[in-house]
N, C-alpha and C positions, 0 to 999 in steps of 0.2 A: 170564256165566251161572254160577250155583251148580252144582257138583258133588255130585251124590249117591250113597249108597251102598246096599248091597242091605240093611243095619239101617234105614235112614231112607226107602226107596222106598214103601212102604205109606203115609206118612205125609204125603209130599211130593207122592203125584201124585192123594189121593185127593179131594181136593176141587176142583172147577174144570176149565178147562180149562188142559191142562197139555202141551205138546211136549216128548220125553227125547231127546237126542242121544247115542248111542252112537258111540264112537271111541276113536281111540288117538293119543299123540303120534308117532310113527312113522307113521302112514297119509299117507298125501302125498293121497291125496283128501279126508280128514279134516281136513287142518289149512288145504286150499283152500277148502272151503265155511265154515270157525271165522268169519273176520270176515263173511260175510253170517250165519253165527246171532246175531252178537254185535248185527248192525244191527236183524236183524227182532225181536229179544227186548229191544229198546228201544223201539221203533216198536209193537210191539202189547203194550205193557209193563204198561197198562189192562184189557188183554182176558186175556192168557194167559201160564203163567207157562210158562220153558224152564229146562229143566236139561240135565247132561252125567253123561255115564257114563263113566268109564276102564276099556275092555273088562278090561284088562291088572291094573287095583287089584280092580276088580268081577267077575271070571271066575266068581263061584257066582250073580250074579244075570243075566249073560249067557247062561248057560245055562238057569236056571231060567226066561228069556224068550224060548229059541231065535231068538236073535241070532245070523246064523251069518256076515255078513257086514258090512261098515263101511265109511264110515258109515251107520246107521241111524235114519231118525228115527221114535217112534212120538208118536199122537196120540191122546189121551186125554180123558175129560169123567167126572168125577169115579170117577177111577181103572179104568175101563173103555175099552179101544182102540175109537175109533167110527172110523175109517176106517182104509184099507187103508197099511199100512207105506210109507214110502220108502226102498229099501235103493238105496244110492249114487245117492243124487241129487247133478248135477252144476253145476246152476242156482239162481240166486233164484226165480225164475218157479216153477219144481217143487214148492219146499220151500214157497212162500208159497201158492200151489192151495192145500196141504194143509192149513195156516194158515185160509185162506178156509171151506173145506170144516168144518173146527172149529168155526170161529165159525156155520158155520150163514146 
C-alpha cells in the first residue's frame, strides 16, 4: 500500500474510490490488521485504491481529519467519506463490510 501525505491527500483520494489506513508503527493493533490491508488492496486492486497514513510523519493531516484513534480506516468516493469510519477494527470481516458498502 502507498503512503501518503497531507501535501498529496487532496490529490490521491480525490478521484475513485479510495480506502486511507491511518496507523502507526508502534500500534500493535495497527500492525495486526497491516497484512489483511495488504491482502484486500490486492484482491480489490481493480475496484479501489488504499493508502496508509503515519499518524506520527502526518500529525497536521491527522488532525485536520480528527483522527483521534488507531487504526482508522476511512472510506471515500471521489474524495468525500460515504460511509461511517472504522476506528479499530479488529477483523477481515469488518474492514471488508466497509470495502462492500464502497463499492455499492
Amino acid at each position: 500500500m502507498e503512503s501518503i501525505t497531507e501535501s498529496n491527500y487532496e490529490a490521491k483520494t480525490r478521484k475513485g474510490l479510495v480506502v486511507v489506513d491511518f496507523g502507526a508503527s508502534w500500534c500493535p493493533d495497527c500492525v495486526r490488521i497491516q497484512p489483511i490491508m495488504e491482502v484486500l488492496s490486492q484482491e480489490y486492486a481493480q475496484k479501489v485504491q488504499f493508502f496508509k497514513v503515519d499518524i506520527d510523519a502526518q500529525e497536521a493531516l491527522k488532525d485536520r481529519l480528527n483522527i483521534r484513534r488507531i487504526p482508522t480506516l476511512l472510506f471515500l468516493k471521489d474524495g468525500v467519506e460515504v460511509s461511517e469510519r472504522l476506528v479499530e477494527p479488529d477483523n477481515r470481516m469488518l474492514i471488508e463490510k466497509g470495502i462492500k458498502e464502497l463499492l455499492g
